[in-house]
Each structure stands twice: as C-alpha cells, then as structure tokens.
N, C-alpha and C positions, 0 to 999 in steps of 0.2 A: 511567442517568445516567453521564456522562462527568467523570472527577476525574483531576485531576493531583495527583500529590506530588510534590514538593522534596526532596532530600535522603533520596531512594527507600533507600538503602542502609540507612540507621539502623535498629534494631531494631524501635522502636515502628510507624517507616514502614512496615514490612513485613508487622509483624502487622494494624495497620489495611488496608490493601491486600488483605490474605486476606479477611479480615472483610467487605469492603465486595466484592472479587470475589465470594465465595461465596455473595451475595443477588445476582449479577445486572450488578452496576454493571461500567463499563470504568475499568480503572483506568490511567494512565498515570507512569510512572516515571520522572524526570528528576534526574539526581547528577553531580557530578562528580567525571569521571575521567581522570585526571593518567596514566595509564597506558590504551592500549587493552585492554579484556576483561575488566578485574581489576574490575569494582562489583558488587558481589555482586546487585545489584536486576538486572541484567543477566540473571539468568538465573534468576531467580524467574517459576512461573507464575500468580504475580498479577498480573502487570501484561500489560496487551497488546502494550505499545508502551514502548521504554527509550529516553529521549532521550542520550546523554554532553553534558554540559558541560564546555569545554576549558577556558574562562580567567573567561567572565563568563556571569552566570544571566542576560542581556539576551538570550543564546543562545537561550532557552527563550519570546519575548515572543509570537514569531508561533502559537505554539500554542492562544492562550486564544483565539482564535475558535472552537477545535473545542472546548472542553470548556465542563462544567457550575459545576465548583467546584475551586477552588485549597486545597489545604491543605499547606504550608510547614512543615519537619520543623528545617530551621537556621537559621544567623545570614542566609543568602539572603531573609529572611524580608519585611526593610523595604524591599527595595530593589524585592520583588517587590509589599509594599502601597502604595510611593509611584506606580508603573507605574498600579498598578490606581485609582487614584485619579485619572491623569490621562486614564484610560480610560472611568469612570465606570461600574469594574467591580466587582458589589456581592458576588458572591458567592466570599468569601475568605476560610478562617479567620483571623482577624488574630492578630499575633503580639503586638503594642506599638500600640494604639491612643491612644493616652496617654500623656503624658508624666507623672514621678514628682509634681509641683508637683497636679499635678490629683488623683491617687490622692491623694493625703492631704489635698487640699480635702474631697471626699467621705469621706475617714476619719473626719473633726473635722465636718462636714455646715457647715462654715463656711470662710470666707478670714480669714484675721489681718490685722487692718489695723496695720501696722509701716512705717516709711522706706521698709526695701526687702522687697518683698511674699518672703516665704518662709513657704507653710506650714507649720504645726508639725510636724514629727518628732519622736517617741520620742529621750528623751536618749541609751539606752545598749540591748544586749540583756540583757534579765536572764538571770539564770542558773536555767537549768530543764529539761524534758521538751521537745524541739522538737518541734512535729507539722506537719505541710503537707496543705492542703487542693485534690484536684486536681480541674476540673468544667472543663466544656466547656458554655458556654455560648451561647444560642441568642437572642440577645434577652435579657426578662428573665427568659426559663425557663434553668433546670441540668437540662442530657441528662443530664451524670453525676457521679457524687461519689465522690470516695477520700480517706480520711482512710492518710495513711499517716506513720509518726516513724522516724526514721532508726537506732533499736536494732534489732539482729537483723540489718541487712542485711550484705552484702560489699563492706569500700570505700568511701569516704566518699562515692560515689555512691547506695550501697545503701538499700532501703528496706525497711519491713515493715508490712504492712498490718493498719490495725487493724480490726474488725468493725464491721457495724453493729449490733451487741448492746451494743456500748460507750456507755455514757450519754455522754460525753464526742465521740461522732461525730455524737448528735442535735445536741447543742448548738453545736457549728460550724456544721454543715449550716444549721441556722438563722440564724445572724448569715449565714455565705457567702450564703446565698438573699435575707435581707434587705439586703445589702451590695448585691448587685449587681442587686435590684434599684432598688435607691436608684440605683446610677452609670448602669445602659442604661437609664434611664426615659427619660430624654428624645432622646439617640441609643442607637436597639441596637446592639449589634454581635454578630457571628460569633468568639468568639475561645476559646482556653485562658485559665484563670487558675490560679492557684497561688497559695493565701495563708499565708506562715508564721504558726505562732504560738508562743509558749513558757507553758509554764503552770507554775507553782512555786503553791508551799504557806505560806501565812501563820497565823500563829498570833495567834488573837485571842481576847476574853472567852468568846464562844460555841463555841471551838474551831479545829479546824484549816482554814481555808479554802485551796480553789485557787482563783488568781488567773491571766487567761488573757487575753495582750498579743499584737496583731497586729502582730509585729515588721518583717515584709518582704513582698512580691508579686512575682511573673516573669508572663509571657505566654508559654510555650515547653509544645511538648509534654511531656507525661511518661512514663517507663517504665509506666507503670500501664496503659496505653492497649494494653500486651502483655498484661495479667491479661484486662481485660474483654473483651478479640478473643477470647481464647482459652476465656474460661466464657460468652460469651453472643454471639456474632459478627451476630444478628442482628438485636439490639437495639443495639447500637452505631453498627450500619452505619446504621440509621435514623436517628439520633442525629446522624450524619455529614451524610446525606442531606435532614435537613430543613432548609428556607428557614429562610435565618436571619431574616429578616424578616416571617416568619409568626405573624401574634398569638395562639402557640398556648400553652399552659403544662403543660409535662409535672408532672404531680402527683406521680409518683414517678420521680425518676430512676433512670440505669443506676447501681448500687449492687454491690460486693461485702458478701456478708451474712456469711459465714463465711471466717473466716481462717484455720478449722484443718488444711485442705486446699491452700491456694494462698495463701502470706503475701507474694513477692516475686517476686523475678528473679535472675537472677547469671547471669555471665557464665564457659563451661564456661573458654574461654583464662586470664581470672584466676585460676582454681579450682585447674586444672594448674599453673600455675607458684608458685603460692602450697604447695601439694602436693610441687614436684621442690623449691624453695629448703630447705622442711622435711628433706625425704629430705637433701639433700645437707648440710646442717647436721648433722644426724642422724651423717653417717660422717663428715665430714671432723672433728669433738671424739669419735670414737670411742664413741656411744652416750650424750652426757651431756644429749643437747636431744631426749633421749626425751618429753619431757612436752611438747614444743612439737609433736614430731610426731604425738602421741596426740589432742592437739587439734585441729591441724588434719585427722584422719582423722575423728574427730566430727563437725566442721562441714562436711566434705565429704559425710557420711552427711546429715546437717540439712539441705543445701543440694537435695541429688538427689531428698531426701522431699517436702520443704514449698514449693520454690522452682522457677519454671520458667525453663529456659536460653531467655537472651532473642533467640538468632537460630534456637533448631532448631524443626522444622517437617516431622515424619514425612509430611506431603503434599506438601511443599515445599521441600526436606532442600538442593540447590543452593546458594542463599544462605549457609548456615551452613558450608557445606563450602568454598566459595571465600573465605569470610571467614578459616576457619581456616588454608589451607595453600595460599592464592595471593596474597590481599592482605597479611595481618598479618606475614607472612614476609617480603614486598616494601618494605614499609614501614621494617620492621626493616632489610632488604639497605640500603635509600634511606639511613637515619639514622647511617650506620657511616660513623665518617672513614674521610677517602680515603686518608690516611696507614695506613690499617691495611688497607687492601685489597691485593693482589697486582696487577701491571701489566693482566692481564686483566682481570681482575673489575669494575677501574676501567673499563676501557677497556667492557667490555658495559656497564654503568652508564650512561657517557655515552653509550654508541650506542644503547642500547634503551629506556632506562628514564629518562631525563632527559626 
C-alpha cells in the first residue's frame, strides 16, 4: 500500500511512517520547507520518497494518482479534504468533516427548534479532572483508544496516559464507541477524533458522585500515535491500512493496557532548556533556587524513565538529530531581530535563509 503524509516532519508523522514502513507499506513524505535540506522527514528512512513544499500544499495535488491513502498531520489538512472531494477521492483520513453546529446536533441526538437555529452548547467548562479521549476511527468501528489527562505531562502540550485498568477508561470507551457510532451511521468516515471531557465530584444523599461532561472535540492527530507505533507498530499500521469504508467492526481495539512502563512523550529540546534556565537560576542567586533545581533534576529522572522522546528513533536517529541542531537552531537564527544581528549575519540571512 502506498500512503502519503502531510506534514511528514511532526513527531507523531514520523512515528506512524515507521510503523506503517516496517509492515511493508511505501510510505511518502510531503512538509514544508522554507529552507532547502532542513525537514527533518527528509532524511528519515521511512519514507521512500520526500516531497518539499515551497509556498502551497496544491504542490503536492499531482501525487494522489500514485498513492493509496492520504493521512494529513497539519492545518494543510482541509484544503487537502476539499481537493479530495472534488476528486471524488475517498481514501483520506479526514481532519474536520463536520462542522461544530452538527457535533452537538448528535451531542443532544436532537436540533433545537429556536429563531435562529443554534444547537445547544454546554453553558460553561466546569471545574475538574480534564481527560481527552484519542481513537482513530474507521467507519463505525474505533482502531484505537487512549484515554489520556493532561497531569504528569511536560508543558501544557503534555499528556499522561491513563490504563486501561482504570474503571473510568471503560466507561468513555463506551460513550466514545456509542457516540460515534450514532454520528458515522449514516455517512462513515476515515478520521481522528479527540473528545474532551472534565469529571468533578458531587456530593449527594447517597454520597460522593462523579459527574463526567463532554466539554469539547478536535479532529487532528495525536501525540499518542508515538506510544502505540512504538509498543505495537503492527497493529497500528493495520489500523491505518484498513478501508475506511469496509463494514468491518474491530471488537477490540489498539489499546495502551499499562501505563507503568510508557505514560507520555516529551520533548528532549524542552527538557534541556527547562534543565540549563534551572542550573543558571541556581548560580546567578548564588545557590538560593536550590529546590527549583532539585526538581527539575527529578522530573528530568521521571521523564527519561516513564516517557519516550517524541522524535528519537535508535533505527531512525536522522530526523531527531536534524531536528535538534539544523532546524530548531535556524528557526531560532530566522526569529532574532535584525537590529540585533551584525552586518554579516544579516546580510547571510537574506541571501541564504529568507
């Protein structure tokens, strides 16, 4: 099977691309790159074939006659499902098939009849435990489920996965499975979904009850998509590889079971600079933000135990190393006034790097 990704460069992109090369499939890489040589998918050996995109992902249209399936990593996402739509091309993870007005038709399993039509929305987010529910869905079967809440992680990107030992990851699983299939029952589709939820604790006659409100949803891939390449690459890649429109019903999907072993991700460039600001705190008050640096040498121990860096790849080690000290350096050079630059540095700036 032949599959394109979008947005090749991103972590998750990288890790599925291993995943789905290491069964067999061709994988094809397409990112852009504002600089010749710097995309780190560039020099990954998952991919067979690296497209650069200079200015627009239209760049990228004449490709889909060689491949099998599109799967879209960025915001390039809808401009790539409206193409495919006027191509009458079905095999696409979709990113936003839907607009917001329609998700919470099927929220409420009704439309409000009012003046002006506006589904009901949740008045406010309450205040509580956030969890997010991440599955790849195929139709109205779920390839895979991650329940993960945002304590634990690095970053308000961060996440931490919860088991599926946790009574509280059946009981999502179950609304998410019945949720969607209530929405693809009558068109399926091929897409990511991501359901927030917040649960808080109420106090009543019979005790303490949790209460569990489906506050938000995205369509965008997820970090998590690095966990399960990296503990089961060959059930994923299936996962990837089946017809979205195949009336098939995976009875158990791809699942992380244990989280005592692999909770998250992080990122090693965050880690170090969150590590040198500590150290340099540390000397420049003369020893008094000792306790800031004791912790972050903890969390830095926590992180290298329980968490795996989201771009390294001991088979595949390229990517992570062009990521650390050709792009993220360039970016950095790119983002520096020009007032603070010397006449050279400007001057290679605009002649190489603009």
């Amino acid at each position: 099977m032949r599959v394109l990704i979008t947005s090749a460069s991103r972590p998750a992109a990288l890790a599925l691309a291993r995943a789905l090369a290491s069964q067999g499939h061709k994988v094809i890489g397409a990112d852009f790159e504002a600089t010749l040589k710097t995309a780190p998918a560039r020099y990954s050996r998952a991919y067979i074939r690296f497209v650069r995109v200079r200015s627009e992902w239209s760049e990228i249209f004449p490709l889909w006659k060689d491949v099998d399936l599109i799967v879209p990593f960025g915001e390039e996402a809808k401009a790539i499902l409206r193409q495919c739509c006027m191509v009458s091309m079905q095999n696409i993870i979709h990113h936003n098939p839907l607009w917001d007005d329609e998700f919470y038709d099927f929220f409420v399993d009704y439309e409000t009849s009012s003046p002006v039509h506006r589904p009901w929305k949740p008045p406010g987010r309450p205040q509580g435990i956030s969890y997010t529910a991440h599955v790849l869905v195929h139709g109205i079967a779920l390839q895979t489920f991650v329940l993960t809440t945002s304590s634990g992680g690095l970053g308000p990107e961060g996440f931490d996965v919860v088991p599926a030992s946790d009574p509280l990851h059946k009981i999502l699983y179950d609304f998410t499975k019945e949720f969607n299939w209530r929405w693809n029952y009558v068109q399926p589709y091929a897409m990511h979904l991501n359901l927030d939820f917040v649960v808080t604790e109420e106090v009543s006659d019979s005790g303490v009850l949790k209460k569990i409100t489906l506050v938000a949803h995205s369509m965008a891939p997820h970090d998590s998509i690095i966990l399960l390449a990296s503990l089961q690459p060959k059930r994923i890649a299936k996962a990837y590889a089946r017809n979205a429109y195949e009336n098939s019903h995976t009875k158990y999907p791809l699942v992380i079971k244990e989280a005592s072993t692999m909770r998250g991700t992080f990122s090693l460039q965050r880690v170090v600079l969150e590590l040198v600001a500590s150290l340099v705190l540390f000397v420049t008050t003369w020893g008094k933000e000792w306790r800031r640096l004791a912790e972050t040498v903890m969390m830095c121990m926590v992180w290298l135990l329980y968490f795996k860096e989201e771009m390294w790849d001991w088979n595949d080690p390229a990517p992570a190393l062009v990521e650390w000290f050709v792009r993220s350096p360039m970016q950095w050079f790119m983002h520096l006034p020009a007032e603070d630059l010397p006449s050279f540095w400007r001057w290679v700036r605009e002649r190489f790097l603009a």
